[in-house]
Z-matrix of the N, CA and C atoms (Angstrom, degrees):
N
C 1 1.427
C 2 1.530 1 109.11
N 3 1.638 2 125.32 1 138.12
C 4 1.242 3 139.33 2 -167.05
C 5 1.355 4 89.78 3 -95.11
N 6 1.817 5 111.93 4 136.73
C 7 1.459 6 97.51 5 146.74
C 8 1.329 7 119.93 6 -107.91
N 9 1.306 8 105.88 7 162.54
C 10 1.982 9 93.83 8 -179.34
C 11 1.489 10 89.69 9 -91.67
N 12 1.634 11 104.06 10 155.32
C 13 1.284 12 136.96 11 172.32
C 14 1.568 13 100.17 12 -92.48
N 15 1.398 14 107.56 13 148.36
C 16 1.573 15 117.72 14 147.27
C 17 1.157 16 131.72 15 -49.32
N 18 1.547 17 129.67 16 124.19
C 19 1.188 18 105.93 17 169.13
C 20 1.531 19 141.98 18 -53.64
N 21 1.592 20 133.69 19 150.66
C 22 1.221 21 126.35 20 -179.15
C 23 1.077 22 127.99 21 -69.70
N 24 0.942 23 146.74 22 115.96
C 25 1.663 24 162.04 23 -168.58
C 26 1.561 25 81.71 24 -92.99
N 27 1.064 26 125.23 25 -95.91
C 28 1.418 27 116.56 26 -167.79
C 29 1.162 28 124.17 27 -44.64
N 30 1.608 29 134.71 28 35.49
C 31 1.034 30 119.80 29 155.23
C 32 1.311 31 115.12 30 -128.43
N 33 1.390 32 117.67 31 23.34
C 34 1.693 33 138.72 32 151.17
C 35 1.090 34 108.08 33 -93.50
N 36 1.655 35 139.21 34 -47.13
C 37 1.098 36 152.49 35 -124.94
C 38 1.230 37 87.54 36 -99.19
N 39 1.262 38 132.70 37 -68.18
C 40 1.279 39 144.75 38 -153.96
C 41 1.508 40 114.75 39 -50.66
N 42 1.201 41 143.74 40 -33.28
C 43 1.161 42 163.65 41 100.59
C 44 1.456 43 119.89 42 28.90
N 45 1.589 44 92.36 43 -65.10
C 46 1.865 45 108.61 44 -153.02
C 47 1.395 46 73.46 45 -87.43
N 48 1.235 47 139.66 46 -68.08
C 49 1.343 48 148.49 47 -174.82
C 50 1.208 49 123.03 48 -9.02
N 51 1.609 50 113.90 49 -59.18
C 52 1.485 51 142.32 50 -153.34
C 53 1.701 52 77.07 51 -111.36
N 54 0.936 53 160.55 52 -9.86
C 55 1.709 54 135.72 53 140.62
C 56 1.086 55 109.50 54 -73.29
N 57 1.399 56 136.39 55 -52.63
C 58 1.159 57 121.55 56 -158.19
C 59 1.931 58 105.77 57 -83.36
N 60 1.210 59 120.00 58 16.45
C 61 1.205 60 123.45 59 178.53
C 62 1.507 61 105.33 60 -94.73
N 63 1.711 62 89.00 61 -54.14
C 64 1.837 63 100.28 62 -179.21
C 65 1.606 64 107.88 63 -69.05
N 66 1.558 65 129.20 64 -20.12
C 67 1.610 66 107.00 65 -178.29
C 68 1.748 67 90.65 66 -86.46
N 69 1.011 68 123.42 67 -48.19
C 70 1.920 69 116.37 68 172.84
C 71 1.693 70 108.61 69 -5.87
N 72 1.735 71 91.46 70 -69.73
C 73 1.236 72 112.44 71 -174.51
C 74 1.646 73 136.57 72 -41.07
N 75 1.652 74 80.86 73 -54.63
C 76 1.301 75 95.94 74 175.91
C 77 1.511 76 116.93 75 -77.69
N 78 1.642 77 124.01 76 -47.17
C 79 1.207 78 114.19 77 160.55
C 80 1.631 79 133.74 78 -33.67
N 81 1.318 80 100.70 79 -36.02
C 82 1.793 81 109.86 80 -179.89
C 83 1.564 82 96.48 81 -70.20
N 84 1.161 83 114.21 82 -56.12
C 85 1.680 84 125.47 83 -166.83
C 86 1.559 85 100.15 84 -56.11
N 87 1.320 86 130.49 85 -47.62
C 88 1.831 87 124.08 86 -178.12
C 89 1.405 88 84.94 87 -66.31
N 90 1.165 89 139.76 88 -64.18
C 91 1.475 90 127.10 89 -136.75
C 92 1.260 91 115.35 90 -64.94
N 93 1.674 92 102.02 91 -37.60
C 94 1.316 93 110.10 92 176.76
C 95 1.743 94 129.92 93 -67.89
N 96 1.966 95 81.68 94 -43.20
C 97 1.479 96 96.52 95 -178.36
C 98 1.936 97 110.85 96 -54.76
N 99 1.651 98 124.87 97 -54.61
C 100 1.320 99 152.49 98 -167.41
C 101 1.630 100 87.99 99 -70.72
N 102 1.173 101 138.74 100 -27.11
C 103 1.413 102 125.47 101 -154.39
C 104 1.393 103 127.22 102 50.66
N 105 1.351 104 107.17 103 43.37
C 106 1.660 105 118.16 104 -175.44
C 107 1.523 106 100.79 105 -53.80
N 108 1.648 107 116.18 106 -48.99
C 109 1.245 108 116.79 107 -147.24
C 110 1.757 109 99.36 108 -123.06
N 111 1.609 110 128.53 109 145.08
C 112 1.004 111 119.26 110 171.05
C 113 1.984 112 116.12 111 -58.01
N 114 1.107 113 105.34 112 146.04
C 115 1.465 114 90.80 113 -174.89
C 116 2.478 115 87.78 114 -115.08
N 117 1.472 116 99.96 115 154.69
C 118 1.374 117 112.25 116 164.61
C 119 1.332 118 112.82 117 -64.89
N 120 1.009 119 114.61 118 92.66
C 121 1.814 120 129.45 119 166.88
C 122 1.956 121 121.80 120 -93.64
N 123 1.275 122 114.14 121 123.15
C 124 1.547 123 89.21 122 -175.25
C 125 1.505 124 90.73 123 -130.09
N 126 1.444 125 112.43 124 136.62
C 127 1.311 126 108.62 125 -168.24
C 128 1.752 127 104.12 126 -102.85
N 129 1.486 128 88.22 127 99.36
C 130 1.969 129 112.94 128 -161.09
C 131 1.518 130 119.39 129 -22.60
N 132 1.793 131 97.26 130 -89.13
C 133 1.673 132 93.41 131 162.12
C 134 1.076 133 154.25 132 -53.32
N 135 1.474 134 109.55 133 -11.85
C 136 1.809 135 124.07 134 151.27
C 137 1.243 136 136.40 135 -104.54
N 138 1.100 137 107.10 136 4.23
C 139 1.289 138 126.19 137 -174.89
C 140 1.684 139 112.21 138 -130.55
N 141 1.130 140 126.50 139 90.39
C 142 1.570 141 108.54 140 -169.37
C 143 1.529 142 105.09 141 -94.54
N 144 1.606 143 114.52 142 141.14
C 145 1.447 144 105.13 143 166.81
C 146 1.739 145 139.19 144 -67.19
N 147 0.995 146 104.53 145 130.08
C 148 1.710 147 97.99 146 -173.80
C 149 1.090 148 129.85 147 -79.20
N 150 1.879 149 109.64 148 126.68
C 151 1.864 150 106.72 149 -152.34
C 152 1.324 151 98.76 150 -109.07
N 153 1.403 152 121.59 151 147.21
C 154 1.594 153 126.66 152 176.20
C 155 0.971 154 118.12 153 -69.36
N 156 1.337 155 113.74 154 160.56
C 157 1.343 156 132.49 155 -177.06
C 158 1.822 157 121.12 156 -31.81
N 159 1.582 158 86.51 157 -41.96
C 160 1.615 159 107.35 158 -172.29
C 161 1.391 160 118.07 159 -88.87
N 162 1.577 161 112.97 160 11.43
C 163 1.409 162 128.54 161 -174.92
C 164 1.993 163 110.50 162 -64.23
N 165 0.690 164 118.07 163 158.67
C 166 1.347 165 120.42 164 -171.43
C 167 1.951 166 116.80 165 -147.07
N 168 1.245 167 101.77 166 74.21
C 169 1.602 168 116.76 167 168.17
C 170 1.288 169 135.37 168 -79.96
N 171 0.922 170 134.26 169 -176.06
C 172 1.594 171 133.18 170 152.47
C 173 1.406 172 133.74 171 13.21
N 174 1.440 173 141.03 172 60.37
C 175 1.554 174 119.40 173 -177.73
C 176 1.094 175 111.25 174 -21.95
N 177 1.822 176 97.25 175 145.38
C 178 1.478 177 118.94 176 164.32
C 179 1.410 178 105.36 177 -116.52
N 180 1.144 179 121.82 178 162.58
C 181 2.037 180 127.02 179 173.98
C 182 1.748 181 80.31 180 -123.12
N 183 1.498 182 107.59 181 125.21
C 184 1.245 183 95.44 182 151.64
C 185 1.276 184 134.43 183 -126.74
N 186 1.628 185 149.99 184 169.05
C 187 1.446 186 138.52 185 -99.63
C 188 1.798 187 77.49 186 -138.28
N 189 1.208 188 101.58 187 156.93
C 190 1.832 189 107.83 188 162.00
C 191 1.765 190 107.21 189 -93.31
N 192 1.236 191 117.87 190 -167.41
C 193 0.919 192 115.72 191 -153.40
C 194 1.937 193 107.58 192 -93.75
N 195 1.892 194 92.89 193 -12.87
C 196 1.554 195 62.40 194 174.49
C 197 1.842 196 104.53 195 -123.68
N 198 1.446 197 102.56 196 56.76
C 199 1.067 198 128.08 197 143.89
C 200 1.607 199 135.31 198 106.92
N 201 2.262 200 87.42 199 -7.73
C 202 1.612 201 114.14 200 173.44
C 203 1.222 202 119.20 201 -84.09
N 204 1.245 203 123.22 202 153.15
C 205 1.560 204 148.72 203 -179.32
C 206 1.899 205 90.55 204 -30.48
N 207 1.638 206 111.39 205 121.98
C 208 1.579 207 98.85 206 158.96
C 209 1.864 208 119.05 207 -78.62
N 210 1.464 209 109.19 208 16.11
C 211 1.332 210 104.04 209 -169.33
C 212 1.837 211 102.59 210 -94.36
N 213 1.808 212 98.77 211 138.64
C 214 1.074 213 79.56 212 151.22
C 215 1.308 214 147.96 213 -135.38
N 216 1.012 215 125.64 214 51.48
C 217 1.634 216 156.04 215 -129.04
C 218 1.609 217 126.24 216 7.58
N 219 1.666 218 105.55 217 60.35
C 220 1.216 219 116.68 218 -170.11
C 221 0.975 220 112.05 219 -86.24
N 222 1.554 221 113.91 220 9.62
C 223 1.822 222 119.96 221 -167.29
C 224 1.251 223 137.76 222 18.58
N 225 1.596 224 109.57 223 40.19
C 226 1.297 225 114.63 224 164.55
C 227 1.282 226 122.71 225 -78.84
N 228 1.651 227 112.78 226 -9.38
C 229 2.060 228 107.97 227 178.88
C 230 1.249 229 88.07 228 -74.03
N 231 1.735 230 119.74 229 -59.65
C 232 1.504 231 114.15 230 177.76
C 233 1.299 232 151.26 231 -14.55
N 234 1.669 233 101.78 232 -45.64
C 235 1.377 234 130.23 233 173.98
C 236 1.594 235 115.68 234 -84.95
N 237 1.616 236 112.32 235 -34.89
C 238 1.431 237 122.75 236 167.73
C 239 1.173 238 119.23 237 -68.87
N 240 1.199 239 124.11 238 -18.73
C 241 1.712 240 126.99 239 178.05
C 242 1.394 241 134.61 240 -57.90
N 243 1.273 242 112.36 241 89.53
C 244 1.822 243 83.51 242 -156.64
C 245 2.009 244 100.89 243 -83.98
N 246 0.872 245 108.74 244 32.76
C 247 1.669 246 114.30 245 -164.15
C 248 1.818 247 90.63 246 -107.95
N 249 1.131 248 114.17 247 -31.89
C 250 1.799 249 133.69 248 -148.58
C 251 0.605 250 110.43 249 30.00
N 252 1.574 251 124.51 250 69.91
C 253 1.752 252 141.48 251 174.19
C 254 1.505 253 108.05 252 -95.91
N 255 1.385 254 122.32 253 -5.30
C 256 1.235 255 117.82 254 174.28
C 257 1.288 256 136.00 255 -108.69
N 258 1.440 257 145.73 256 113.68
C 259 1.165 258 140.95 257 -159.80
C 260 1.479 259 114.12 258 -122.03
N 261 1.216 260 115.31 259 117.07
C 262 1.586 261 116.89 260 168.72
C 263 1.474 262 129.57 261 -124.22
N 264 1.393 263 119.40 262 134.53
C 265 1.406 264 102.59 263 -174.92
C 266 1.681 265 97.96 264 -123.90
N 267 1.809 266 108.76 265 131.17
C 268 1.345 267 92.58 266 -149.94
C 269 1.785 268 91.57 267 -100.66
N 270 1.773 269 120.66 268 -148.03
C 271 1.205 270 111.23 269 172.49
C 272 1.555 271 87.70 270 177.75
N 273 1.563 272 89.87 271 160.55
C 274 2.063 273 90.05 272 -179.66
C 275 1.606 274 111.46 273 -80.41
N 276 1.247 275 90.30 274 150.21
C 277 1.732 276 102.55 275 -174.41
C 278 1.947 277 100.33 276 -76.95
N 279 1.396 278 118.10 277 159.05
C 280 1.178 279 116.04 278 172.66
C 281 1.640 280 109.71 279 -90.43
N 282 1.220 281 129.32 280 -8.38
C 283 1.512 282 123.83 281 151.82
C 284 1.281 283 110.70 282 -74.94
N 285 1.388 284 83.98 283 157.44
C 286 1.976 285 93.60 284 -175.74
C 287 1.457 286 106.78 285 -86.39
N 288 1.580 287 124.20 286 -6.33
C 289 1.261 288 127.64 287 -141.75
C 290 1.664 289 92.59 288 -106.25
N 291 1.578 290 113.67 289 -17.47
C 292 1.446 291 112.88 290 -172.80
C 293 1.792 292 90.24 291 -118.45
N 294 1.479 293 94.66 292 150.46
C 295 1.526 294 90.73 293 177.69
C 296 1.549 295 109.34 294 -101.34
N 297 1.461 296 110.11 295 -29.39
C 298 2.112 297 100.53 296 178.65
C 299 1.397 298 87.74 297 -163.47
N 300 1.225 299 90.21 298 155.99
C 301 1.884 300 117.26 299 171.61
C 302 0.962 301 126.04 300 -119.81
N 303 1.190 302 146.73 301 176.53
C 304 1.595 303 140.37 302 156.11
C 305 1.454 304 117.42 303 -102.90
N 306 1.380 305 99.33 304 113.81
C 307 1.608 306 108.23 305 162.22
C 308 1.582 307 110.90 306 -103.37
N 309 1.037 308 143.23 307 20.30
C 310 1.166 309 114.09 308 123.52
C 311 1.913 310 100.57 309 -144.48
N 312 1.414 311 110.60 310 155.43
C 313 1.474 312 106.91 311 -173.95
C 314 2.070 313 86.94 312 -155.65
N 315 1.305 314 88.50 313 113.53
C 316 1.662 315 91.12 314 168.65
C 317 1.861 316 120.26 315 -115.10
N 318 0.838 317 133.98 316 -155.34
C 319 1.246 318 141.74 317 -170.09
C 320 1.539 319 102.40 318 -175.84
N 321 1.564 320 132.69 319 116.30
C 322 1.124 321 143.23 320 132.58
C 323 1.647 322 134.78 321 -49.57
N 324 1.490 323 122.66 322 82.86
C 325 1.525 324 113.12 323 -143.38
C 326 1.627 325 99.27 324 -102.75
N 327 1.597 326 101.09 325 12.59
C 328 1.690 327 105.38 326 159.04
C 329 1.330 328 126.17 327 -96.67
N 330 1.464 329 109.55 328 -6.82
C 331 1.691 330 140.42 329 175.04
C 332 1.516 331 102.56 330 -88.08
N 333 0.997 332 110.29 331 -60.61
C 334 1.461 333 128.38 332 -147.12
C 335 2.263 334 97.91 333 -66.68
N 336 1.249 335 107.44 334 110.38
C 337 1.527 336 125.32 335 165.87
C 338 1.476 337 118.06 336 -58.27
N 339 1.333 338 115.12 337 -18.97
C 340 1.668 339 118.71 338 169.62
C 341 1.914 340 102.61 339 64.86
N 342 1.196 341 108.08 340 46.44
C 343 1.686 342 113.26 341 -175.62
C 344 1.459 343 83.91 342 -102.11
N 345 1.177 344 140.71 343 -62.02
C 346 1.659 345 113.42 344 -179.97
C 347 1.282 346 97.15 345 119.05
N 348 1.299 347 128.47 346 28.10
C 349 1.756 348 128.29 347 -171.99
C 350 1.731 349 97.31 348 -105.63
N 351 1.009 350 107.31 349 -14.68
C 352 1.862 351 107.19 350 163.74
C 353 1.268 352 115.20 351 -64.08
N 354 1.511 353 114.48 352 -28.15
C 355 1.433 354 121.54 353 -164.59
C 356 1.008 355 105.75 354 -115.07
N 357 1.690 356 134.82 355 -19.51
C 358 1.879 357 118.57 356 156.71
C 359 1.329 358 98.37 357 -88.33
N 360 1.668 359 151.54 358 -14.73
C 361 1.217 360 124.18 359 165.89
C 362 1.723 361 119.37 360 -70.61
N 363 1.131 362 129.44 361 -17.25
C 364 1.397 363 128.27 362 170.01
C 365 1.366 364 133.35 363 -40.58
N 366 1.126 365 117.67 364 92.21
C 367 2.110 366 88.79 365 -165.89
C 368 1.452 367 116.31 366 -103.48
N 369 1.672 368 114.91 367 20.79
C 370 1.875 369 122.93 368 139.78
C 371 1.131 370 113.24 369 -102.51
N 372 1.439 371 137.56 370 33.40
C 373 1.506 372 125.98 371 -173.08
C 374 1.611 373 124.18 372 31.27
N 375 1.190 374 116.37 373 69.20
C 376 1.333 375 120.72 374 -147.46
C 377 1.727 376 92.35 375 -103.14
N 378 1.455 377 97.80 376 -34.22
C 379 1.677 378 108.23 377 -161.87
C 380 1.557 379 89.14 378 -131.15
N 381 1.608 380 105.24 379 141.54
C 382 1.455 381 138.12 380 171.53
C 383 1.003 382 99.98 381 -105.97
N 384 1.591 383 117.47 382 151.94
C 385 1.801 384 123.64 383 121.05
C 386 1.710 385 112.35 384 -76.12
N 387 1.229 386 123.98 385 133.03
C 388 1.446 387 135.67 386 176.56
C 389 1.549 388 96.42 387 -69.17
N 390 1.793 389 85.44 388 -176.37
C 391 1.640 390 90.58 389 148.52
C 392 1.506 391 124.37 390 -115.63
N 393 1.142 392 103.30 391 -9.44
C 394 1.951 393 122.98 392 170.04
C 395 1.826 394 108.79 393 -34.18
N 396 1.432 395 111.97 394 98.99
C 397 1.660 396 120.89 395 177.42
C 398 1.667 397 95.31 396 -116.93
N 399 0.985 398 129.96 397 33.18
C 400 1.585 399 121.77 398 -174.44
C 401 2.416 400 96.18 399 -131.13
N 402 1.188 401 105.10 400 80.18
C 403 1.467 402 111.31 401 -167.19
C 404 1.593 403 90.18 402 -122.23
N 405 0.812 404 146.22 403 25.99
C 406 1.579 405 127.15 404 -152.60
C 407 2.034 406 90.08 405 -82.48
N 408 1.239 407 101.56 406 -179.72
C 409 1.587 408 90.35 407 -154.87
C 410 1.899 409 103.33 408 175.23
N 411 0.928 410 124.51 409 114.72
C 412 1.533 411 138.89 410 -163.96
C 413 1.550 412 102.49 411 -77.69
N 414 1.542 413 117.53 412 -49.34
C 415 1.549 414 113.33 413 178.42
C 416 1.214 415 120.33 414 -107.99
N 417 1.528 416 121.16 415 164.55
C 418 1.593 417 126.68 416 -164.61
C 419 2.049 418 114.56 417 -72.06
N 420 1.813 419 92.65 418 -16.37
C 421 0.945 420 126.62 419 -163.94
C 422 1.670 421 114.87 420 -57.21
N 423 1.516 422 72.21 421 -49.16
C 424 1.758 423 93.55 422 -175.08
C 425 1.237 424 132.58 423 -62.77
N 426 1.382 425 108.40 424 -18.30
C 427 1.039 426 135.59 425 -174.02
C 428 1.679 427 147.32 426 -98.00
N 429 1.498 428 74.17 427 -0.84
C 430 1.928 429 106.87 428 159.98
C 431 1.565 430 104.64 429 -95.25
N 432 1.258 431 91.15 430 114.11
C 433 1.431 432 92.36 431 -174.52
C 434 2.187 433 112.70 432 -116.93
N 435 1.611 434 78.33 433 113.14
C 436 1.558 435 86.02 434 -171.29
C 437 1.877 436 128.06 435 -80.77
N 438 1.209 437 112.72 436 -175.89
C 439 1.667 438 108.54 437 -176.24
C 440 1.557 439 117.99 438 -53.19
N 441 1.122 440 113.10 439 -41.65
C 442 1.602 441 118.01 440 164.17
C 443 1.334 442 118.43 441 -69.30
N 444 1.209 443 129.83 442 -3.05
C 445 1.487 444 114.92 443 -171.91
C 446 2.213 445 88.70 444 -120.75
N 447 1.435 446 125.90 445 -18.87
C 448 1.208 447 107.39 446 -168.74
C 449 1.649 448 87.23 447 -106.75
N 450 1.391 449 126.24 448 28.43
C 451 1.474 450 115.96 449 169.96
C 452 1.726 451 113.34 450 -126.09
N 453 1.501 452 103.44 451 -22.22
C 454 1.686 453 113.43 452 -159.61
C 455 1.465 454 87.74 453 -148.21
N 456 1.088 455 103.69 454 70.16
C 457 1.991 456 89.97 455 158.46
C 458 1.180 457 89.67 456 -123.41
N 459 1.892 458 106.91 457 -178.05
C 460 1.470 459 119.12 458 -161.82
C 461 1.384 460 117.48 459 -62.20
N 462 1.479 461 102.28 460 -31.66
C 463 1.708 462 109.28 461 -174.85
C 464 0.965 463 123.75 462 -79.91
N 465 1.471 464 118.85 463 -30.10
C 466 1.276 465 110.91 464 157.74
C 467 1.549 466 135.50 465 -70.43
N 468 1.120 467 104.83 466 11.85
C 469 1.918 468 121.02 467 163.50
C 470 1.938 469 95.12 468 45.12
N 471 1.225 470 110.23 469 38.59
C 472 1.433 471 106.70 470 152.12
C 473 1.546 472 115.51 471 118.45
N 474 1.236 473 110.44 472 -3.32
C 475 1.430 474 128.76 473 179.41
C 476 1.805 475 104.62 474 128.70
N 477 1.676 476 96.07 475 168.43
C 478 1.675 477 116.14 476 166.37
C 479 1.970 478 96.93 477 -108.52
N 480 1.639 479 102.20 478 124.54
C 481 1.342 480 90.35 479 171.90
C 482 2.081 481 103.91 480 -87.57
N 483 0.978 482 96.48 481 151.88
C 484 1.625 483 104.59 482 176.89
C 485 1.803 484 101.86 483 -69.76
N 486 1.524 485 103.34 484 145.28
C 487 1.421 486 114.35 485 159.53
C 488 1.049 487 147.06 486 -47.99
N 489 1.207 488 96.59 487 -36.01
C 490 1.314 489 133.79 488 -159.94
C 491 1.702 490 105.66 489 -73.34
N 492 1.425 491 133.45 490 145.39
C 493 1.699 492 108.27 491 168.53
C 494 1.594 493 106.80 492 -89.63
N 495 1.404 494 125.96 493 171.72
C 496 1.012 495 142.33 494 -165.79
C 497 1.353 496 112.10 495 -78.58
């Protein structure tokens, strides 16, 4: 027993398709080529583009006011990560008044998806997203970025103090 097939649509279609792809083409290509139309040009290194509010760069750790880590290794960015770009290994504080700190806390920023769930799971604002998108970087190395480099690097001109009061 034969079955019948549907007829082909794609073998009219195919046609109109493959013109209206190639005049696309070509229309973009005169306009561009002739300079009919201004085109968006941004001239990179002097000109930087401007990122919104809701932009999401670089972790920050930021400091209390009189000048220590606001983290306190409750590892909830840790646990929120679904990238597991974050690593902390915590330890008891020598005041009685703090219970643990982090001595060491890194960030993998070749792992890391930049969704920002490190920074609504926090509940001292300990950790930011920046606005810093300019990281480019030759080794894999560079790019683990440890407690001294997401609290005191150059750009941050000396730390972010937290909002939060102490």
């Amino acid at each position: 027993m034969l079955i019948q097939r549907p007829p082909a649509y794609h073998r009219w279609l195919y046609p109109q398709g493959l013109f209206f792809g190639f005049y696309t083409t070509m229309k973009h290509f005169t306009l561009n080529l002739l300079r009919l139309r201004k085109m968006p040009t941004i001239s990179y290194p002097e000109q930087k583009r401007i990122r919104s509010d809701c932009f999401k760069g670089k972790h920050i750790l930021t400091k209390k006011l009189d000048g220590s880590i606001r983290c306190t290794a409750c590892m909830l960015c840790q646990t929120a990560c679904p990238a597991e770009c974050i690593k902390i290994t915590a330890s008891e504080h020598d005041n009685p008044k703090v219970e643990k700190f982090p001595i060491s806390f890194q960030i993998d920023l070749l792992r890391c998806v930049m969704c920002g769930y490190c920074e609504e799971a926090c509940p001292v604002d300990a950790i930011r997203m920046g606005k810093e998108y300019e990281w480019a970087d030759f080794a894999e190395s560079n790019f683990i970025m440890d407690l001294d480099h997401l609290s005191n690097r150059p750009s941050l001109k000396g730390g972010v103090i937290s909002k939060l009061p102490t």
